[in-house]
KEKE-243225 format. One record per residue (C-alpha): residue number from 1; chain; x, z, y. Coordinates in steps of 0.25 Angstrom, whole numbers. Example, Ala and Ser with C-alpha at 12.3 -4.5 7.8 and 13.67 -1.06 7.14 Angstrom:
[1, A, [49, 31, -18]]
[2, A, [55, 29, -4]]
END
This chain:
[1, A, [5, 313, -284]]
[2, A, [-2, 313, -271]]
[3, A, [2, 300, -264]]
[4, A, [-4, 303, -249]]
[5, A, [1, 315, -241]]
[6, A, [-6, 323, -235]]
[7, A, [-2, 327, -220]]
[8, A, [-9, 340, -214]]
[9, A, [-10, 346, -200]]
[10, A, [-7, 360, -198]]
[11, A, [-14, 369, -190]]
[12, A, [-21, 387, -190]]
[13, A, [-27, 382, -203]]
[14, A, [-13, 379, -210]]
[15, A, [-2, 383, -200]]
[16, A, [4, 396, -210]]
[17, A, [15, 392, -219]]
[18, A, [7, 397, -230]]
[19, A, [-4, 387, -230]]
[20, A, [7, 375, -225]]
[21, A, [13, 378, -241]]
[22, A, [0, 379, -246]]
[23, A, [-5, 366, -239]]
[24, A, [8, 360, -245]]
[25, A, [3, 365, -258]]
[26, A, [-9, 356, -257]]
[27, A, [0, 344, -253]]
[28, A, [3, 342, -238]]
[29, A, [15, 334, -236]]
[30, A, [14, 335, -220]]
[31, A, [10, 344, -211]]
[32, A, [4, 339, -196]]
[33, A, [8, 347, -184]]
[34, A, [-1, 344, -172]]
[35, A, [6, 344, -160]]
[36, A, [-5, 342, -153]]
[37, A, [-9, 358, -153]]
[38, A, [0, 370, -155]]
[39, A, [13, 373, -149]]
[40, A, [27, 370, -153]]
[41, A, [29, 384, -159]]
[42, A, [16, 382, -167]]
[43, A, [21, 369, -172]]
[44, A, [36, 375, -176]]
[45, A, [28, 386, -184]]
[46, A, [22, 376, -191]]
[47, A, [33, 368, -195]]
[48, A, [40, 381, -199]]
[49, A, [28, 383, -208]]
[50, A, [29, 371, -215]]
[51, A, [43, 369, -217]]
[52, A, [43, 383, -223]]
[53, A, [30, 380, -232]]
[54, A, [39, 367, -236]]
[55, A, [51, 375, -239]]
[56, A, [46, 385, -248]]
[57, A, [36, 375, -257]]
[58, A, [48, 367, -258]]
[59, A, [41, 354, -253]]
[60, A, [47, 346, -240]]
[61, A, [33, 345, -230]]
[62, A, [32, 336, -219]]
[63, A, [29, 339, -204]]
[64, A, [21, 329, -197]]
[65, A, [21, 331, -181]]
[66, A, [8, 326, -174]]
[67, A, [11, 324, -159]]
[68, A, [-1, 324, -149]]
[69, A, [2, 312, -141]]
[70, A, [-7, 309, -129]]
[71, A, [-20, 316, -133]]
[72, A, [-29, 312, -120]]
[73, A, [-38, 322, -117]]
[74, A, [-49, 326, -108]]
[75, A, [-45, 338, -99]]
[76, A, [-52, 354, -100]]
[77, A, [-63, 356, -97]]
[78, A, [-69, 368, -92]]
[79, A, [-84, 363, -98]]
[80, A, [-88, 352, -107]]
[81, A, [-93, 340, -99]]
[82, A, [-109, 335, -106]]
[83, A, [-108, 320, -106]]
[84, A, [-118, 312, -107]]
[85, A, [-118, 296, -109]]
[86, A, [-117, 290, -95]]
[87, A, [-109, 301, -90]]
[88, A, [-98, 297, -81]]
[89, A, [-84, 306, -86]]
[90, A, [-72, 304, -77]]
[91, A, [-60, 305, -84]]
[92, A, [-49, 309, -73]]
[93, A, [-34, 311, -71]]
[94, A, [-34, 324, -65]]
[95, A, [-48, 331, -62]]
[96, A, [-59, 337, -72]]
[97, A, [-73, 342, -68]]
[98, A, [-82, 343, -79]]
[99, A, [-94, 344, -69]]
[100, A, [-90, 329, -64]]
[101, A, [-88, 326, -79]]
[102, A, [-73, 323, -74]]
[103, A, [-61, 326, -84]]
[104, A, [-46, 321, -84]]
[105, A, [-37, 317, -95]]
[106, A, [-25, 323, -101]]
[107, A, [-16, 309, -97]]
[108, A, [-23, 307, -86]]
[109, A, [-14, 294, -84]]
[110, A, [-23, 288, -95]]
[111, A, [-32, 285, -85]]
[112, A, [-25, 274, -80]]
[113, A, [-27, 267, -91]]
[114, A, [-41, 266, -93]]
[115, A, [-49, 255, -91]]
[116, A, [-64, 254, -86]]
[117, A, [-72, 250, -99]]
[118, A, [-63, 257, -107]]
[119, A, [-69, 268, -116]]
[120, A, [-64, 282, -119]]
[121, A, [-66, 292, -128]]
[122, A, [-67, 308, -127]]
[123, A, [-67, 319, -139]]
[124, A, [-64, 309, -152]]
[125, A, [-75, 298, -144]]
[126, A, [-87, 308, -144]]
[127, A, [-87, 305, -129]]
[128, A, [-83, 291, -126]]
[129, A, [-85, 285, -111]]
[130, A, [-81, 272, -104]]
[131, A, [-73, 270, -90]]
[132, A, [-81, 265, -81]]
[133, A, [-73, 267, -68]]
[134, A, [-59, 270, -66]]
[135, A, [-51, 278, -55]]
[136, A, [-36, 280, -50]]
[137, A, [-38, 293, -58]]
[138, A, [-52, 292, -66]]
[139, A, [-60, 286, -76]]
[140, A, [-75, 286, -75]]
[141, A, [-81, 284, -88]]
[142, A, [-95, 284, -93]]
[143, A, [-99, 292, -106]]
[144, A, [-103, 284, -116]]
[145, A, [-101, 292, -129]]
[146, A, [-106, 307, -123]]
[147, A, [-105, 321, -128]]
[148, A, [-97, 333, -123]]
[149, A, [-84, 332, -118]]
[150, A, [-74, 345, -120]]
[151, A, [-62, 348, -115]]
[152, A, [-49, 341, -118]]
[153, A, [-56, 331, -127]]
[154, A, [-48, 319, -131]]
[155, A, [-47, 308, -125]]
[156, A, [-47, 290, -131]]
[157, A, [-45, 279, -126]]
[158, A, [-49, 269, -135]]
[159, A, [-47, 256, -126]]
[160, A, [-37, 259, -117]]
[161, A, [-24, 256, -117]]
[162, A, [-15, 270, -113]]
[163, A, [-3, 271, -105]]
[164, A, [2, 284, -109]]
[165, A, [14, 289, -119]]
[166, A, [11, 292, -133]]
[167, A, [19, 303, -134]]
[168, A, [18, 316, -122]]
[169, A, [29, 325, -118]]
[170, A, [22, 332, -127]]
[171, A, [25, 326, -138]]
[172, A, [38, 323, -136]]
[173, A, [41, 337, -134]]
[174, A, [34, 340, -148]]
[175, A, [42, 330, -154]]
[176, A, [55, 335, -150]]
[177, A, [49, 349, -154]]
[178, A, [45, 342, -167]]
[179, A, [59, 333, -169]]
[180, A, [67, 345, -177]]
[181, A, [54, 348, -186]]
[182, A, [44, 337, -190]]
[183, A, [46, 325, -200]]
[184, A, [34, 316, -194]]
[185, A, [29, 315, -181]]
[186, A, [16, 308, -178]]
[187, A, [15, 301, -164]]
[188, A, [1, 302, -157]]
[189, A, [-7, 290, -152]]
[190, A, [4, 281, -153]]
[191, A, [-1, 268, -148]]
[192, A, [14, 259, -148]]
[193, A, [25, 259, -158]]
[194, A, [33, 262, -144]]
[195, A, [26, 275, -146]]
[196, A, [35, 278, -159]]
[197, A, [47, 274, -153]]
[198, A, [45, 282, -142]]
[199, A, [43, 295, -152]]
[200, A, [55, 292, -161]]
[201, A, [62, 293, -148]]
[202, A, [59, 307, -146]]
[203, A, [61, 309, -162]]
[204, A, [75, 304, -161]]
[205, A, [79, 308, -150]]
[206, A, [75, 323, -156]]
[207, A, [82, 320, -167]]
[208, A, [69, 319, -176]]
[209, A, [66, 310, -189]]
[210, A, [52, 312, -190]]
[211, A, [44, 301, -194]]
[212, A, [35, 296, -183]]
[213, A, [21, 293, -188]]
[214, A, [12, 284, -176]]
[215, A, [-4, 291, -176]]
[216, A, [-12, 278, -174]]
[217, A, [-25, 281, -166]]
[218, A, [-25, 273, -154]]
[219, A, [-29, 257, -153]]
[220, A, [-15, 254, -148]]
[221, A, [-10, 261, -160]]
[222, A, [-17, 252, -169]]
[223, A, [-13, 239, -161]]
[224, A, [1, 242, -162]]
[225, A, [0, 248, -176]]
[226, A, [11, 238, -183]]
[227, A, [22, 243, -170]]
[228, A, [19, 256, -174]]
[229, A, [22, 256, -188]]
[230, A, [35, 248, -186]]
[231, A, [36, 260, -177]]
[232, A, [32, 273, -183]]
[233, A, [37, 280, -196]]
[234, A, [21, 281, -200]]
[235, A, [8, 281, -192]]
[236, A, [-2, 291, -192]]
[237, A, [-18, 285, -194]]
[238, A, [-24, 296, -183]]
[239, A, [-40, 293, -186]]
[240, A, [-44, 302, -176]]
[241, A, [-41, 297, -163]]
[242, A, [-42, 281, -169]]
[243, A, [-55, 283, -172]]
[244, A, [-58, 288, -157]]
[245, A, [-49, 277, -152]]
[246, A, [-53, 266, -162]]
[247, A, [-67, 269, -167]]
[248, A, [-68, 277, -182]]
[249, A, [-74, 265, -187]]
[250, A, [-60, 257, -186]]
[251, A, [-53, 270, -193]]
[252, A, [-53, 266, -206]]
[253, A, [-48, 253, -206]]
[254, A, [-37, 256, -195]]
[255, A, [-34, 267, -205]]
[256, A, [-32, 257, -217]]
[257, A, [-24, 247, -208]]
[258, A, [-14, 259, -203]]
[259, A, [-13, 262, -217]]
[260, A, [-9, 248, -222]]
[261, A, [-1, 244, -210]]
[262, A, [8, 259, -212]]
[263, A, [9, 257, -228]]
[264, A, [15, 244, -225]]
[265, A, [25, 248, -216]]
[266, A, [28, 259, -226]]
[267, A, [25, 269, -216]]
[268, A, [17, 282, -220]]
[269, A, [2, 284, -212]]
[270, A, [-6, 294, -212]]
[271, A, [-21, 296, -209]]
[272, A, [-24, 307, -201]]
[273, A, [-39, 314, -194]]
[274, A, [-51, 317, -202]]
[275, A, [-46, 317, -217]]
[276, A, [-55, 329, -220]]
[277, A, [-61, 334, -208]]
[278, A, [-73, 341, -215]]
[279, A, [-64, 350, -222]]
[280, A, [-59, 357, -207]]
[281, A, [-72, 365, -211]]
[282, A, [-77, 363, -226]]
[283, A, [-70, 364, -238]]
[284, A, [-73, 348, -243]]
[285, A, [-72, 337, -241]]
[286, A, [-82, 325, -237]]
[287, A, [-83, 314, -246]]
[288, A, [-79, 305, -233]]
[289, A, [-65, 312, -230]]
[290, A, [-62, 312, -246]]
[291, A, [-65, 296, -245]]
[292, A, [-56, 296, -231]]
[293, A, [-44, 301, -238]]
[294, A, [-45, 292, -250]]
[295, A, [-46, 280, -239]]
[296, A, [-32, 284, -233]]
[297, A, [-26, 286, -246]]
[298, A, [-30, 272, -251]]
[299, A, [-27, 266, -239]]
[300, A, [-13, 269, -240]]
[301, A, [-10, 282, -232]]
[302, A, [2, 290, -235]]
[303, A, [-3, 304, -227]]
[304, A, [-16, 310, -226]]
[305, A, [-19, 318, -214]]
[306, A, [-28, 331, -210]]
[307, A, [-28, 338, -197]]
[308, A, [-38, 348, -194]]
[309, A, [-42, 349, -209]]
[310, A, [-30, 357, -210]]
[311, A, [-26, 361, -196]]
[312, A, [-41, 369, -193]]
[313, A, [-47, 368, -206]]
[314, A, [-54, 379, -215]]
[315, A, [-48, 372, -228]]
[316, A, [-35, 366, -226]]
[317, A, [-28, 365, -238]]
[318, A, [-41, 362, -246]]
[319, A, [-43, 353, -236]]
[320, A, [-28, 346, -240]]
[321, A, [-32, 348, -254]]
[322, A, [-44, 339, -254]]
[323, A, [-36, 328, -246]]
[324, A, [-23, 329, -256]]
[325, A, [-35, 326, -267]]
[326, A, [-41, 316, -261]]
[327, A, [-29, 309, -258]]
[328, A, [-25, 310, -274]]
[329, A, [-39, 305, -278]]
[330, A, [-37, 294, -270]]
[331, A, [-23, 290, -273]]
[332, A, [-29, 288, -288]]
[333, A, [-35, 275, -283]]
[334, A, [-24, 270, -274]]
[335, A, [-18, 257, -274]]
[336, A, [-4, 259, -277]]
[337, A, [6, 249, -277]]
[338, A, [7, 240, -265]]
[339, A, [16, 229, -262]]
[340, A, [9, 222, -249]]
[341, A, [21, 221, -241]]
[342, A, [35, 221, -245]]
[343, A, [46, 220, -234]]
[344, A, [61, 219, -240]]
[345, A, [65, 233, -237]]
[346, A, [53, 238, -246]]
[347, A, [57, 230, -256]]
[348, A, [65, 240, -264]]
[349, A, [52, 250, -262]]
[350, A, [43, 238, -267]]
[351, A, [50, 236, -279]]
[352, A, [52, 250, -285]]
[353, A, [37, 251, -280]]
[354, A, [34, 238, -290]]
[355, A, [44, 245, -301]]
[356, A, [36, 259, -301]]
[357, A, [23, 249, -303]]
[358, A, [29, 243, -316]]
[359, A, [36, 255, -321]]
[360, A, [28, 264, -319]]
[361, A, [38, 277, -315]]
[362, A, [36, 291, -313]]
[363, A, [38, 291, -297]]
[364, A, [50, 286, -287]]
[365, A, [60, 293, -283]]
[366, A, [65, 286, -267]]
[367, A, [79, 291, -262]]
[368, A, [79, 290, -248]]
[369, A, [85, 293, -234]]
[370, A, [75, 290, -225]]
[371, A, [61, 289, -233]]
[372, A, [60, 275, -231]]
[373, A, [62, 270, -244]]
[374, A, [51, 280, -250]]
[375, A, [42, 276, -238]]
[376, A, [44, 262, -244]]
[377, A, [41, 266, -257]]
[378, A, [29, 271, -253]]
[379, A, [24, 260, -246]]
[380, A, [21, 252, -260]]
[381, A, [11, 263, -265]]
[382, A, [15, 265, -280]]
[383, A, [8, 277, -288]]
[384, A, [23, 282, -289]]
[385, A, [26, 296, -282]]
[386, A, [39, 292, -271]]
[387, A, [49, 305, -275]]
[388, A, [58, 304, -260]]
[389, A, [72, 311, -261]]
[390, A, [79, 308, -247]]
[391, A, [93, 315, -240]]
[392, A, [82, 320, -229]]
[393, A, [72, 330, -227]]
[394, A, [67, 324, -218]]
[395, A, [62, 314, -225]]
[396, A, [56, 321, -237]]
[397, A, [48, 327, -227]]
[398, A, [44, 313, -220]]
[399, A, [42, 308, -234]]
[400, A, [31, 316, -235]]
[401, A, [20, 306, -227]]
[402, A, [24, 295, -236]]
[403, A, [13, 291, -247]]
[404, A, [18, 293, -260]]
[405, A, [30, 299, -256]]
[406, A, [36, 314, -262]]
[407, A, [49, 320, -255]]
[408, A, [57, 327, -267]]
[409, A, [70, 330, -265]]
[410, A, [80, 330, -253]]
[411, A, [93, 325, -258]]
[412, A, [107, 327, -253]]
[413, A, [117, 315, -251]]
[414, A, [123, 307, -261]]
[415, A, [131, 296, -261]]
[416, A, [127, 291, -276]]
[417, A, [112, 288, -280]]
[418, A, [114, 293, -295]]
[419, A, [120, 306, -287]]
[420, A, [106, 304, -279]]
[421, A, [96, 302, -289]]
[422, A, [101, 313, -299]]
[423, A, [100, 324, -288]]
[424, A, [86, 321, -287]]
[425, A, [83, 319, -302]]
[426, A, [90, 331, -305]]
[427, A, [81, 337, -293]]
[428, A, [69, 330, -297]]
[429, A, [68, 334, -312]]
[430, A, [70, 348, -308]]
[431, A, [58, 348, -298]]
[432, A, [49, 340, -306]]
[433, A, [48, 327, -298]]
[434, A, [51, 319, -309]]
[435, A, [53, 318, -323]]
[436, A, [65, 310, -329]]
[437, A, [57, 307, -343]]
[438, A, [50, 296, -331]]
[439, A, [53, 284, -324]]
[440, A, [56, 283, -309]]
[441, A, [60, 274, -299]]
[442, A, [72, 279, -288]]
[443, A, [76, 270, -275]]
[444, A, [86, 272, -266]]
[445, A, [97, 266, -259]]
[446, A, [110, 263, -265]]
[447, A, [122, 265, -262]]
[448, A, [117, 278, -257]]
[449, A, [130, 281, -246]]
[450, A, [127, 267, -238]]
[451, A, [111, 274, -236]]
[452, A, [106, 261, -241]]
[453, A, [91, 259, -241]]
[454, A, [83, 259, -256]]
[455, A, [88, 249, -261]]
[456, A, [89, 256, -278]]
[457, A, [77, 256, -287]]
[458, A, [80, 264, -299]]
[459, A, [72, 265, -311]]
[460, A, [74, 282, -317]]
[461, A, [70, 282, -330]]
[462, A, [76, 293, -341]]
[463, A, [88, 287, -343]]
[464, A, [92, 286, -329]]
[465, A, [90, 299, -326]]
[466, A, [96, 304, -338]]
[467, A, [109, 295, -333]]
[468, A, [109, 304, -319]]
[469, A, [109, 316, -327]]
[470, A, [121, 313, -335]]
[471, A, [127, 307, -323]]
[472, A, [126, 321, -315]]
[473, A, [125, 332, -325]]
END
C-alpha cells in the first residue's frame, strides 16, 4: 500500500469529470485548483466534478485550494524589450515605454522598499539586474543577467525585505468563495506565522475547517520557518519560486530540512514544482525526475505534487501512473520506524507505533474526531497502513494529505466504543479492509461521550473480534 500521496492540479488536459475518476483510478488523493487563473464559475465546475467523480467511485477525494498571493509582475507590454548586459531598465510606479526600456509593476508600492545594491530578478531570474539609483517613484537598475523580457513577466525580490500583505483582496474574496467547498487551502508566499493567523481569520469567520498549508518560497519564510509550523496545519515546499529566490543550488537541502522540521511537528508537507516536467511533452520519464521523486519520498514527505504535467500536458494520467510507481519502488527501501522526538501527547501514538514493531499486525485502525491522533500516528513512520474512521467528512477528506494515512469509513455517533468498533468491523469485513483471521491495533479515546483524546490502544486479534460479534448479533 502506497504510503505517499499524490496531489494533482487540474486544468483543459483533465478538467471533465470523466478523466477526474479515471485519474482517481490511478491514485490521486488530491486535487489542486489554481486560483491563480480561471474564474469562480470555472473553479465550482470543478469541484462539482470531482465530488461527483468521488461519489460515484465510492471513494472521499480531497480539494486542495491554491491561492495566488502577491504574484509581482512586470506590466503589458505592447513589444518585448531586447536587453542587453549594461542596459539600464527602470522599473516604475506608474508609466511604461518600452522604447525608454521603462516598465511599472503590478504593486507598484514595492518600490519603496528596495534598496540600492539590492538585486531583482525577472521571468524565473533569466533577467536579473541590480538597482543602482532610486527615486520617489523609480528604480534604475542595470542589467546584469540579459535576455528578452516579455510582458507580465514575474517579478523576485531575493534581498529585500517587502512591506506588502500576503494575502490580496483577491484572495480573500476566493477564500470566502472557497469556504463552503474545499478541505485544504495553501497560502502563497507566506513569509510570517502572522500571515496564517491572518488567513484562519477569514477561514473562521466563513465558517470554513480547511486545513491551512504555509507554501515556503520566500527567504523570510525560511527564517521564520519554526513560527510557521507552530502556525500552519501543513506547509507546502514550493521549489519554483525558492529556487529563484534562494538560488537551486540551496533546494535540495532546504527541501530535506522542511521535511524534517514538518515530520517532526506531525504536520503533513508536500513537495511541489518540477516533479516530471519532461512528461508535459513526452511520454517518459527522465532518469533525474524518477531519482527526484525517490528523494522526496525518503526524505520524509507525506504528498507529491504535479502541476503543469497534468494541468497542460499530453499524458496526464501516465504521467500520475509513473509517479504512483516510482513513489512504491521507493517506499521498499524506506526507513520506517522513527522515534527521534517524542512529546507527552504523542506518547499513546508512540507506543502503539512501538507495539506494531513487535507484533507485527495487519494495519491500525485510529478512531478519531479531528485527525489528530492518525496524524500522530503517522508521524512515527511504521510500515503499517493507518485505517482512519472519524464522526466527520471533512476529515476523511483532509486525512487524505497525511503519509501512510487511509480514510475508510465515516461513522455515526456512539456513546460506547464496543458499540464504535463493531460498526466499523462489521463495515470493514464487508468491504475488504480487513480480515479478522489477522492482528490489528485500534486507539481511541475513552470514555467516548467526554471526547476524550486517544488515550486506548487495543490489541484485535480473533478472539476480540469474535467477542463484538457475539456482543451485537
Amino acid at each position: 500500500m502506497r504510503k505517499s500521496k499524490i496531489v494533482i492540479t487540474l486544468g483543459p488536459a483533465t478538467e471533465s469529470k470523466e478523466r477526474i475518476k479515471e485519474l482517481i483510478g490511478e491514485g490521486v488523493d488530491i486535487f489542486r485548483l489554481n486560483f491563480s487563473h480561471a474564474t469562480h464559475e470555472y473553479h465550482k465546475q470543478l469541484i462539482a466534478n470531482i465530488r461527483e467523480a468521488g461519489s460515484e467511485l465510492g471513494q472521499e477525494v480531497a480539494i486542495l485550494q491554491d491561492i495566488s498571493g502577491p504574484k509581482i509582475r512586470i506590466s503589458h507590454l505592447q513589444t518585448p524589450i531586447h536587453l542587453q548586459a549594461g542596459d539600464i531598465l527602470t522599473l516604475s510606479k506608474s508609466e511604461t515605454d518600452e522604447a525608454a526600456k521603462v516598465v511599472s509593476l503590478s504593486y507598484p508600492e514595492i518600490i519603496d522598499s528596495i534598496k540600492v545594491g539590492e538585486m531583482i530578478y525577472i521571468s524565473d531570474g533569466t533577467i536579473r539586474v541590480k538597482v543602482v539609483d532610486k527615486e520617489a517613484d523609480a528604480l534604475r537598475c542595470e542589467v546584469v543577467v540579459p535576455n528578452l523580457l516579455q510582458s507580465k513577466k514575474g517579478v523576485n525580490f531575493p534581498n529585500s525585505t517587502l512591506h506588502i500583505d500576503t494575502i490580496t483582496p483577491k484572495d480573500k474574496s476566493d477564500m470566502e468563495f472557497g469556504a463552503a467547498f474545499v478541505d485544504l487551502v495553501a497560502i502563497s508566499f507566506v513569509r510570517s506565522a502572522e500571515d496564517i493567523r491572518q488567513a484562519r481569520k477569514i477561514l473562521q469567520a466563513n465558517d470554513a475547517g480547511a486545513m491551512i498549508f504555509a507554501k515556503i518560497e520566500t527567504k523570510e519564510a525560511i527564517e521564520q520557518i519554526d513560527a510557521i509550523l507552530e502556525e500552519a496545519d501543513g506547509i507546502m515546499v514550493a521549489r519554483g519560486d525558492m529556487g529563484v529566490e534562494l538560488g537551486v543550488e540551496r533546494v535540495p537541502p532546504l527541501q530535506k530540512m522542511l521535511v524534517q522540521k514538518a515530520n517532526a511537528a506531525s504536520k503533513p508537507v508536500i513537495i511541489a514544482t518540477q516533479m516530471l516536467t519532461s512528461m508535459i511533452e513526452s511520454p517518459y520519464p527522465t532518469r533525474a525526475e524518477i531519482s527526484d521523486i525517490a528523494n522526496a519520498v525518503l526524505d520524509g514527505a507525506d504528498a507529491l505534487m504535479l502541476s503543469d504535467e497534468t494541468t497542460v500536458g499530453n499524458h496526464p494520467v501516465e504521467t500520475v501512473r509513473v509517479l504512483a510507481d516510482s513513489i512504491v519502488e521507493a517506499e521498499k527501501i524506506y526507513p520506517y520506524y522513527k522515534f527521534d522526538e517524542v512529546s507527552e501527547e504523542e506518547s499513546i501514538s508512540s507506543a502503539a507505533a512501538m507495539i506494531a514493531k513487535n507484533l507485527d499486525p495487519a494495519a491500525f485502525v485510529v478512531f478519531t474526531r479531528s485527525g489528530k491522533s492518525a496524524k500522530t500516528l503517522s508521524k512515527f513512520r511504521t510500515d503499517k497502513q493507518i485505517l482512519a474512521t472519524s464522526y466527520s467528512v471533512k476529515t476523511l477528506r483532509q486525512l487524505k494529505a497525511v503519509w501512510g494515512v487511509t480514510p475508510t469509513y465515516l461513522s455515526s455517533e456512539f456513546n460506547n466504543s464496543d458499540e464504535l468498533q463493531y460498526a466499523f468491523i462489521k463495515r470493514a469485513v464487508d468491504e475488504g479492509w480487513i480480515d479478522i483471521k489477522k492482528k490489528y491495533i485500534f486507539t481511541f479515546g475513552y470514555p467516548l461521550a467526554t471526547k476524550y483524546p486517544t488515550n486506548v490502544i487495543r490489541v484485535m486479534e480473533r478472539e476480540s473480534f469474535n467477542y463484538l460479534f457475539n456482543k451485537f448479533e
